[in-house]
N, C-alpha and C positions, 0 to 999 in steps of 0.2 A: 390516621390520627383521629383522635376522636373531637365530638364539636366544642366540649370545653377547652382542649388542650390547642384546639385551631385559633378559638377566640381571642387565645393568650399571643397571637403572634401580630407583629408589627408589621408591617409592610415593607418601612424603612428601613428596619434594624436589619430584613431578609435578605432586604437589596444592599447593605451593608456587609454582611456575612458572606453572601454569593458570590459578592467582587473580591471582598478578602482571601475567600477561599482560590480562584481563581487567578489572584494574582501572585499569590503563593507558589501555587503548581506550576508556574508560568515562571517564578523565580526556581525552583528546582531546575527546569528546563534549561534555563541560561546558568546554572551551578555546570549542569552536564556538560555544556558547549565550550564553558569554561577549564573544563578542570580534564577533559577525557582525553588521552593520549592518541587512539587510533581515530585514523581520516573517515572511519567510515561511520563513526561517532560522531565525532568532534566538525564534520565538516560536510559529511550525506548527511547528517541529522538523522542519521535510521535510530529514536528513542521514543518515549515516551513517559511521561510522569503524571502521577495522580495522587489526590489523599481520597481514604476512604474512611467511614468511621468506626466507633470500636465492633460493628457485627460486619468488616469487612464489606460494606456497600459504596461504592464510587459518591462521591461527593462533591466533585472537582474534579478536572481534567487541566493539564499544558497543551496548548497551541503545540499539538507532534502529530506523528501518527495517528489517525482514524483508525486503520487497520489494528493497531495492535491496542487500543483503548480498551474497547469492548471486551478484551479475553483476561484484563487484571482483576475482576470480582471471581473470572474462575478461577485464575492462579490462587489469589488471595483465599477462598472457598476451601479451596483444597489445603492448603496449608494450616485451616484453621481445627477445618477435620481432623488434622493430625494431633494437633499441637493445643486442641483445645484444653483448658483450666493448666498450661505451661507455660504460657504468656506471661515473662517478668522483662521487668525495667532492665535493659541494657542489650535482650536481643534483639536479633539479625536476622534475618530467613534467605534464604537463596535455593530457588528451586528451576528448572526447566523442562521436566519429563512433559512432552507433550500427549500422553496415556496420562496423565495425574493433573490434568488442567492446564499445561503449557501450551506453547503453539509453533515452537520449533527448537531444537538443541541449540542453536546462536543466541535467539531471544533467551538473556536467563533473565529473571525477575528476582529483582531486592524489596525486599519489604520490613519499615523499622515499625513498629511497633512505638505509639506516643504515648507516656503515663504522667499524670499528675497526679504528685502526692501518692503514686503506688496505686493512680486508679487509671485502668484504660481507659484513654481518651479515643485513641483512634488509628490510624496506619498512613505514614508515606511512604509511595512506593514508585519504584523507576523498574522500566525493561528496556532493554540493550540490545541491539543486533550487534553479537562481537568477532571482532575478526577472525578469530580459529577459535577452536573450543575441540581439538581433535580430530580425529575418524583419517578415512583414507588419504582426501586432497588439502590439500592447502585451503583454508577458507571453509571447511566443514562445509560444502555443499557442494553437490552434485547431481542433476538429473538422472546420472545410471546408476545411485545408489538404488540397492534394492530393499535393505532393510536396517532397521534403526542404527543397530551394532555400527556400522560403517560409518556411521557421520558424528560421533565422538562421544563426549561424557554425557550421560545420562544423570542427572540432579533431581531426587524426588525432593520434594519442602523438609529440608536442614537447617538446621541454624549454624549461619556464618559466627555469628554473636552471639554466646551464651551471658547473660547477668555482666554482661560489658567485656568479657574476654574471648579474644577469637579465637577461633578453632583452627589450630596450625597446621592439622590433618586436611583439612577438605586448601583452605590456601598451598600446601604444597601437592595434595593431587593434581591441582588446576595446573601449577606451577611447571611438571610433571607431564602431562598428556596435551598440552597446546605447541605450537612451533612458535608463536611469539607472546610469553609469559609476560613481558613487560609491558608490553600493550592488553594484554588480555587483565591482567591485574589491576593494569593502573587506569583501564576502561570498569572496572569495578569498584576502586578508590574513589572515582568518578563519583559513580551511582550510588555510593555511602556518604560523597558528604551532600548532593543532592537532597538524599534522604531527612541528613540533619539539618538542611534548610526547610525540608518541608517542617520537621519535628519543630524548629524555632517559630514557623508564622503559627502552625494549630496551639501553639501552646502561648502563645500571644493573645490568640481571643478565648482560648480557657479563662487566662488572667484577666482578661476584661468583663466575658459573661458568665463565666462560671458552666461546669459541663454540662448540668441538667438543664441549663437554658438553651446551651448549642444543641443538645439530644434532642431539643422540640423541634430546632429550626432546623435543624439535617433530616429529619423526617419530614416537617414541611418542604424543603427543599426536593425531595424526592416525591410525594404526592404531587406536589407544585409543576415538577417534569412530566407527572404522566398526566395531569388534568389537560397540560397543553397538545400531548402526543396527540391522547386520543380526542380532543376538540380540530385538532389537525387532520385526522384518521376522518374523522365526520364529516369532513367536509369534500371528501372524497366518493366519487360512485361508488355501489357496491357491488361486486360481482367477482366473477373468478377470471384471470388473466394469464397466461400461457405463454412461454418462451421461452426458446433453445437456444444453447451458443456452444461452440465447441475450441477446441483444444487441437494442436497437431499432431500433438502425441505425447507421452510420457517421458520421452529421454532413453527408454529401452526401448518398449514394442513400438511400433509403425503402426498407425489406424488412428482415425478419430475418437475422440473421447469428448462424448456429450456431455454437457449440465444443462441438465430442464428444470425450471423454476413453473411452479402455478403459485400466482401470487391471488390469497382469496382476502379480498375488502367486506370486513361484515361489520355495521355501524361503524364503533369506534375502536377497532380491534382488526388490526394484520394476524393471518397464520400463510406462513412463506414455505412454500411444502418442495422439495427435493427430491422427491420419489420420480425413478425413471431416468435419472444421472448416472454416471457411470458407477461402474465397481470399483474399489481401492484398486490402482496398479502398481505394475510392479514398480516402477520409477519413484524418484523420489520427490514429488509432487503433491501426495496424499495431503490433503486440509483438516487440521485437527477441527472436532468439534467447535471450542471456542472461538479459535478464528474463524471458524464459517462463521457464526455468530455474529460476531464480531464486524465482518464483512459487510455482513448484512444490516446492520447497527447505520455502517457508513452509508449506503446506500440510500436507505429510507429517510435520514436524518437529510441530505445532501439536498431530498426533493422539497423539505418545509421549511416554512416561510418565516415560523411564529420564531418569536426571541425564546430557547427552549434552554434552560439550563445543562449543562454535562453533567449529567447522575444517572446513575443505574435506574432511574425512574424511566427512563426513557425505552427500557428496553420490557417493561413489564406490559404495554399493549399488543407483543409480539409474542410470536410463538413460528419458532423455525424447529422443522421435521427437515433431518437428514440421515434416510437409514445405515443404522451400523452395517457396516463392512462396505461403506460404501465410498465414494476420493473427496466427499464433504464428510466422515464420519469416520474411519478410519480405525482399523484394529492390528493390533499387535502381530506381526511389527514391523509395520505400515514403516515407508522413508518417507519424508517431509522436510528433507530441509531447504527445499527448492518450493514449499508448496504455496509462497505469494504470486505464482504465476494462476493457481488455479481460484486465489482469491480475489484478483483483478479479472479471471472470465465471471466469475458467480457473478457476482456485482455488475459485470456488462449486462449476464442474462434478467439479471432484476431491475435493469434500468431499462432492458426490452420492454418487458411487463408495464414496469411502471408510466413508461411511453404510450401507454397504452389507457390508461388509470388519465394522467397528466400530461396531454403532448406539447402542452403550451410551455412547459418545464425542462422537460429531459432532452437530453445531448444525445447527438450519434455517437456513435463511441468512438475512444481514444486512440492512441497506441496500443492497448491490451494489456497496458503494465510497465513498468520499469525492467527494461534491459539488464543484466548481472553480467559482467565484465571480470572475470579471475585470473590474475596473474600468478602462481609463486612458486616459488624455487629458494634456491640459496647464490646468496651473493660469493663469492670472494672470499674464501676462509670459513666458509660454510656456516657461512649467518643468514639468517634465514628470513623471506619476507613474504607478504603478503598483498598484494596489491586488488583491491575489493573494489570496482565502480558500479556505480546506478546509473544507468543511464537517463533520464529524467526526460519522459519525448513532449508530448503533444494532445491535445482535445479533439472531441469532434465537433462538428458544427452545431452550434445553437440551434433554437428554434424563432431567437432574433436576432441571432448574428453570427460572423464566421468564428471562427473555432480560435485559441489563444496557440501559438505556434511556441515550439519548443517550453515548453513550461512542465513540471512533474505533473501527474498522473493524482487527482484533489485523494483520493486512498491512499496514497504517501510524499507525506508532505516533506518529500526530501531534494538535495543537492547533489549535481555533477560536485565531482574533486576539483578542485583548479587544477589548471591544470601546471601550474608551478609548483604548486605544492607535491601534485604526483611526480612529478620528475626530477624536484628537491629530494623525496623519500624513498622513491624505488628506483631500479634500472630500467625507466619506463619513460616512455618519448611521446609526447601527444604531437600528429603532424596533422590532424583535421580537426576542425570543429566546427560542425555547419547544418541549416536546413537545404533539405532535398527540394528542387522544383518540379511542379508537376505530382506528388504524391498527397495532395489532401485530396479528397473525396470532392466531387463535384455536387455542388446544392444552388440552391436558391442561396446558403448560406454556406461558406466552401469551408471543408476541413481542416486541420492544421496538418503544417509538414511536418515529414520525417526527418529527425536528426540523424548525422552522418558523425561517427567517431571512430578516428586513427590512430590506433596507439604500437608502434615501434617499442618492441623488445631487445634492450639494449645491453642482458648480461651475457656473462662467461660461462654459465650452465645451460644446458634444458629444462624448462620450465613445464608446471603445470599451466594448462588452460582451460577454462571450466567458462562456458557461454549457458544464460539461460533467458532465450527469448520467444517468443511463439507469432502467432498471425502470421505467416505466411501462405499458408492453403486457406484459411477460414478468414480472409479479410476483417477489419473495421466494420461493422454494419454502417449503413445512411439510413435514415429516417425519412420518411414521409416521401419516398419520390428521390432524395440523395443518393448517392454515388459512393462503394464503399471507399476507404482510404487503399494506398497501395500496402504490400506486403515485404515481412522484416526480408534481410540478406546480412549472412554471414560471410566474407570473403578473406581467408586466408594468402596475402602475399599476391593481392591481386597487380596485375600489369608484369608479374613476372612468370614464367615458362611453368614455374612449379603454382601456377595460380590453382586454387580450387574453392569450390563454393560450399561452406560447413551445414549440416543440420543446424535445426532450432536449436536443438539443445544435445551438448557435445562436449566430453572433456578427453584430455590429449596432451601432446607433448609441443612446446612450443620451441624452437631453434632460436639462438641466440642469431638479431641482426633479422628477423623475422616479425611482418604487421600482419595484425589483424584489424582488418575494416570492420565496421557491424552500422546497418542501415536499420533505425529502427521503423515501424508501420507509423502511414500516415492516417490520421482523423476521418471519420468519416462523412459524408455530406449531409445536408438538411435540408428538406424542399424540392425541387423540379428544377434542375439546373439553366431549362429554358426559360424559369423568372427571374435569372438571378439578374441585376441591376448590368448592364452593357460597359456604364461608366467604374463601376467596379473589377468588373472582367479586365479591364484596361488597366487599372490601378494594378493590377494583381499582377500583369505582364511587365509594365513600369518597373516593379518592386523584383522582379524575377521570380515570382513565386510561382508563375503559368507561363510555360511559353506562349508566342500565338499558333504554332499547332493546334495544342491541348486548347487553346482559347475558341478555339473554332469546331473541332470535334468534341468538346465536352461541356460548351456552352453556346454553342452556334455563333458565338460574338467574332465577326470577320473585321481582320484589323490592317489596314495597308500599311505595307513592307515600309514604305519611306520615311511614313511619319509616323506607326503604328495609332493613329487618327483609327473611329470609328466609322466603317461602311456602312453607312445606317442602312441601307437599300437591299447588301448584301447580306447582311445581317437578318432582316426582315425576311429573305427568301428561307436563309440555312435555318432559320427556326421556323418558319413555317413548315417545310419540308420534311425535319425533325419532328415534329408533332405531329403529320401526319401521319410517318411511318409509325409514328408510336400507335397510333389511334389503330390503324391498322394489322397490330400486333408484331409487326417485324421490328428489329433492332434500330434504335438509332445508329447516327456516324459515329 
């Protein structure tokens, strides 16, 4: 913006504009929640909404997804590419090729197009995780896909709405190549009248301030993002930061799969470099470009302090290198519709890094991600369903306090299903729902537990099963001196003869009158578990969150049997002891 056109902005009127816009996005959101037919919409909250303005740049964001915020200026981008000087009053866009700006075949993104008086104003726009959308399984997702074809419709940027009439072709392909078209549609009706919420608030303060006055302040608003980014950025050491985290495997091959981050602080300017990460694999795990982005977006925004508007301003101090054909970069024809498992490590391995930058800020890491839970088959006269869960786990410990137990994963800000509701809507029986004791990471500051869910398959067919979890080899990290968290478990039919214990990531045939357990990973620790507070250790075994075993081998804290009372004496020796061997370089107890 230049300095006359700066001079002309108000303060007031920005911070007038920035809430408006803001509580707009935030009403599209609750349009969503309102109106979307499937649970994993309507009730995980896997969405997100935003407006941007007429050149397509973010301007606003809904209280949703982190993860998928960041990748609507590509979607958007790419649509505009296409479609540039075709832009008329009354369309619709609907696009999800994640090769063309998308970020996975579920995620489809709607974008309306706002005009006053036949002049663009600007765009709202919603993306959707939708219950099927095609391809082999039930739920369009699966770790052993190996390439796109297999995981359902392919949408480059269409328009849904041409000059206000829709396009009955692409509605009955949907209609056509999904197992539940009524949900999948009316999860789209959804994200249209979302839309014409957003379209009704931006064309609220058109009528108020007229559009060449909003076009000053949306670019203020966006300078406005980045003078904060990088005065945030500055206030940071400079230097180059290194960090590895790995992956258990892709869902096909068996081996580890790195993502190394060096993350370089130069003045006021991130470049987050990727090189030396794995290759695309074959599994369907691959991270499109924009989501990596995107990912990255969440992570660095999570570590600052400043009040930073949501605008694509925010991502202009950054610069992320992730080379093509690589499982952040991805080429045709890459599967990805599993690949938030590898968006939830990147983000672990940049909050290594930035652990590193900030240690007075950053968490040991969490669960690794939201657990995916696929049930489907057909009911009873071969109707057909879908049963989608997130598992939502846990944190890892602060760097001044223990970690938040059972809560989602701050990268997706979504919901378990009730579990009335799942067993109102499928042939589905929830018989656990609970934290694990003993599974957070031992610290100065302790991990949060692992959640434990049971869900009982109650039809008259063979069902699909489709699990996408990971940490089980490559733990939670601790920080500083912490204790990683424990690791996931999948268990089929366990305490019966035919028990067995599943891969991370597995899809299969499920037997009617057949559970599956799934343990997600616990938090990881913070600190030297020999400082952590004695009277705390005690509250934690009170509460069952530690046995006094683990109370005593993971924190030296010796608790008598009768009254579970503190041995201060004994207590005194088993950490002194403990610290010796440490000093000494042998294993503690």
């Amino acid at each position: 913006m230049t300095p006359q056109a700066h001079s002309r902005i108000d303060p007031i009127t920005l911070g007038l504009i920035r809430n408006t816009l803001s509580s707009v996005a935030d009403e599209m959101a609750n349009t969503v929640i309102r109106t979307a037919y499937s649970t994993v919409i309507r009730d995980c909250m896997d969405f997100s909404t935003a407006l941007c303005d007429r050149e397509g740049r973010m301007i606003s964001q809904g209280v949703t997804i982190p993860f998928q915020l960041g990748s609507i200026p590509f979607a958007l981008a790419s649509t505009l590419n296409k479609y540039r000087g075709r832009v008329r009053p009354g369309d619709v866009f609907i696009m999800n090729d994640p090769f063309d700006g998308g970020i996975h075949l579920p995620d489809i993104f709607i974008f309306q197009p706002v005009f006053h008086r036949d002049s663009l104003v600007g765009f709202s726009a919603v993306v959707a995780h939708h219950l099927d959308i095609g391809g082999r399984v039930p739920g369009s997702a699966a770790c052993d896909n190996t390439e796109i074809f297999q995981e359902g419709l392919r949408l480059p940027p269409l328009k849904l709405y041409e000059e206000g009439r829709p396009s009955e072709s692409i509605f009955q392909i949907l209609e056509k190549n999904v197992r539940v078209p009524v949900m999948t549609l009316g999860d789209i009706r959804a994200k249209l009248s979302a839309c014409k919420t957003g379209e009704k608030g931006l064309l609220k303060l058109v009528d108020r301030y007229g559009s060449e006055v909003l076009d000053r302040y949306y670019e203020e608003l966006l300078d406005l993002t980045e003078r904060v980014v990088r005065a945030e950025i500055r206030s940071w050491p400079d230097g180059e930061y290194v960090f590895e985290d790995y992956l258990d495997n892709d869902g096909v091959d068996a081996g580890t799969i790195p993502l190394k981050v060096k993350l370089s602080v130069r003045g006021d300017s991130l470049e987050i470099d990727f090189t030396g990460s794995s290759p695309q694999v074959k599994g369907g795990i691959n991270s499109p470009f924009p989501f990596t982005v995107s990912c990255c977006g969440y992570a660095v925004r999570s570590m600052m302090r400043a009040d930073i508007p949501n605008t694509s301003g925010f991502f202009r101090p950054m610069e992320v290198i992730a080379p093509e054909g690589s499982i952040l970069n991805p080429v045709m024809p890459a599967a990805s519709s599993m690949r938030g498992v590898v968006g939830f490590r990147l983000s672990d391995a940049l909050f290594g890094a930035l652990a590193q930058v900030l240690p007075d800020r950053v968490p040991a890491a969490g669960e690794g991600g939201n657990s995916l839970i696929l049930i489907g088959g057909y009911r009873k006269g071969r109707d057909p369903f879908v049963m989608f869960d997130l598992v939502a786990g846990t944190w890892g410990a602060r760097p001044n306090k223990d970690a938040n137990d059972g809560l989602t994963n701050p990268g997706a800000v979504i919901s378990n299903i009730p579990a009335e509701l799942m067993e109102l809507e499928y042939p589905v029986r929830l018989e656990q729902y609970a934290l694990t004791a003993d599974s957070g990471g031992a610290g100065r500051y302790r991990g949060g537990l692992a959640v434990i869910r049971d869900w009982r398959y109650l039809g008259e067919e063979p069902a699909n099963l489709t699990i996408r979890s990971d940490r089980r080899e490559h733990l939670p990290y601790g920080l500083y001196g912490g204790q990683p968290g424990s690791g996931s478990m999948s268990i089929l039919n366990p305490g019966r003869e035919d028990e067995r214990t599943l891969p991370t990531m597995v899809t299969e045939t499920m037997q009617p009158g057949e559970l599956i357990r799934h343990i997600q990973p616990g938090g990881g620790g913070w600190g030297d578990p020999m400082s952590r507070d004695p009277e705390a250790v005690r509250r934690d075994v009170l509460d069952g969150k530690v046995s006094p075993e683990a109370a005593r081998e993971s924190y030296g804290v010796v608790l008598r049997p009768e009254t579970l009372e503190i041995d201060r004496e004994a207590t005194r020796r088993e950490r002194a002891g403990t610290m010796e061997q440490s000093t000494n370089g042998r294993e503690g107890p």
